[in-house]
N, C-alpha and C positions, 0 to 999 in steps of 0.2 A: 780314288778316295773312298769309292763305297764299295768296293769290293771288300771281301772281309767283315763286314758290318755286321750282328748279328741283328740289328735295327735300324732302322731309316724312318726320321723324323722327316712331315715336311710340311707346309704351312698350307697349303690347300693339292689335296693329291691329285686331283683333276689337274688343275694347272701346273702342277709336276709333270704329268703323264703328256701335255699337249707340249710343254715349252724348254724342258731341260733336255736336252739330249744327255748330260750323265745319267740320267733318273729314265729316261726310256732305255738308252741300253740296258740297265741292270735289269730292269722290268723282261727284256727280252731275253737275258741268258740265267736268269734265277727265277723272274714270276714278281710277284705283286704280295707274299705272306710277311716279306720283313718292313714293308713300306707301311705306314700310319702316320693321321692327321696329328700336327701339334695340337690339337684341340680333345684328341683322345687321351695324347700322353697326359695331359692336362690335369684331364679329369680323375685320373689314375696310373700315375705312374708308378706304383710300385708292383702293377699286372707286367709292366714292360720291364724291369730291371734285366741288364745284360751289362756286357764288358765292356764292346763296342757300337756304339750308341752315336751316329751321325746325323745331326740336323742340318738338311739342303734347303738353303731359303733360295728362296726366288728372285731374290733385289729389294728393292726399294731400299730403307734411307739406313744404313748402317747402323746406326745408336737402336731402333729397334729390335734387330738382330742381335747385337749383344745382349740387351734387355731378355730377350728369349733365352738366350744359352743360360745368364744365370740362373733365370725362373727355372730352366729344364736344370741346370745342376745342384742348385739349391733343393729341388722338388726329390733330387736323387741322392742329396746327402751326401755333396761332394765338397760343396761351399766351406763347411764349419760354421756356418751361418746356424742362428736357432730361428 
């Protein structure tokens, strides 16, 4: 899934880097330049505008995680939302 990416969203990158193993492979055969905290994207996401744009959560309660995606789609003016 994150191959191809030209960004990788992810909710705390430390804890990406100890606990995913999708997210340490990619680290190990591309590096750490397309990985960034949701908390970056956040703040500024039209520094990150790209094509393919994959946000890896780490679990917890589902309805959160959606709530993310729209805030990160809405945030990239994908919603049609105002």
């Amino acid at each position: 899934m994150l191959e191809g990416s030209e960004l990788i969203v992810v909710e705390h990158l430390e804890q990406a880097l100890l606990e995913s193993g999708e997210v340490i492979d990619y680290v190990r055969k591309h590096g750490r330049e397309r990985l960034i905290e949701l908390k970056d994207f956040m703040v500024k996401p039209e520094a990150y505008r790209k094509d393919r744009v994959v946000f890896k959560s780490m679990g917890g309660i589902g309805l959160e995680d959606l709530a993310a995606a729209y805030v990160l789609l809405r945030k990239m003016g994908v919603t049609g939302d105002s």
